[in-house]
N, C-alpha and C positions, 0 to 999 in steps of 0.2 A: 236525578230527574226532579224537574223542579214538582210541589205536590199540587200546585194547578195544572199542571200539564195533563193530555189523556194519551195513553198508551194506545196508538193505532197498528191494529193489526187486518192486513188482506189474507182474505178469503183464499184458499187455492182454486174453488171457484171464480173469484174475482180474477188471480193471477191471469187463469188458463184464459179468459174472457178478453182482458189487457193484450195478453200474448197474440191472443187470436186477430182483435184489432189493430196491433200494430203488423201482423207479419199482413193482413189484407191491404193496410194501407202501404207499403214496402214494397210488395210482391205485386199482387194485382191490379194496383193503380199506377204502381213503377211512380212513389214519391215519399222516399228515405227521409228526405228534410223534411218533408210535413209530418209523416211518421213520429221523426223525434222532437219535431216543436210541439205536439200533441202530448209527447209522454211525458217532456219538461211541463209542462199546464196540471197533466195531472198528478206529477209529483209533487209539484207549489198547492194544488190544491189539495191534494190527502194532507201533508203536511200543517195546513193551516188547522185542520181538526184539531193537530193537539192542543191549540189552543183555546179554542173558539166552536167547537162541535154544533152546534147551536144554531150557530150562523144561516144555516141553509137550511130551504123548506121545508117541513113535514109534509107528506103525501097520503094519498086515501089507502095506504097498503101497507095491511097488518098481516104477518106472517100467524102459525101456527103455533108459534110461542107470544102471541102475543107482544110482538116485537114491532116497536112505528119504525119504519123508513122516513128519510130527507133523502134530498138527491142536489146532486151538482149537475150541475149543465154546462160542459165546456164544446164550445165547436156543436158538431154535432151530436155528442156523446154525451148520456144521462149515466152517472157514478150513483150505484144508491146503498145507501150506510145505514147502522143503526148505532145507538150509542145505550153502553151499557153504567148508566152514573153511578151505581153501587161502588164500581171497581175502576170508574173513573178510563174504560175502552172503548172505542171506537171500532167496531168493523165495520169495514169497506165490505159490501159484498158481491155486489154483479158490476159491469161497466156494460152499456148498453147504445149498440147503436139508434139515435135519438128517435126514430120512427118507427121504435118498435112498441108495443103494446106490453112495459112490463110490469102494470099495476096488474094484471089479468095473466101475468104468465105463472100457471101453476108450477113450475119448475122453481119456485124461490121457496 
């Protein structure tokens, strides 16, 4: 691994959230291709973390550890990460359908 690179790891939180989103868009929209042109976006973009974590905005939402979020915005979907620079990690944490209110959701 090169030593600029950051080690990105998702949440099982995050996963179950991904999961959730693609089976809604698959199932209940009945649209498998968008589905997975959705989950190649957000594979390209988790992926750019490792190199560039940075890149994307900070947001007004600090967790209980004292922890800042940035978030991606792909499509209609807000991805929202923290980045840990001691140890050089990225967590992915929630993926969020974009019209939801998750600066305010106490569930993070």
């Amino acid at each position: 691994m090169n030593t600029n690179q950051y080690k990105v790891i998702i949440t099982p939180t995050a996963y179950k959230e991904i999961n959730k989103i693609y089976d809604y868009i698959t199932e209940e929209l009945c649209a498998e291709n968008a589905a997975k042109r959705l989950m190649e976006k957000v594979e390209q973009e988790v992926q750019r973390l490792k190199h560039a974590p940075q890149i994307y905005t900070k947001i007004e939402k600090i967790d209980e550890l004292k922890r800042n979020y940035r978030r991606i915005v792909i499509n209609n979907y807000t991805i929202l990460y923290t980045i840990d620079e001691e140890n050089k990690t990225v967590f992915v944490s929630h993926m969020y359908y974009g019209r939801r209110n998750y600066i305010d959701n106490r569930a993070l």
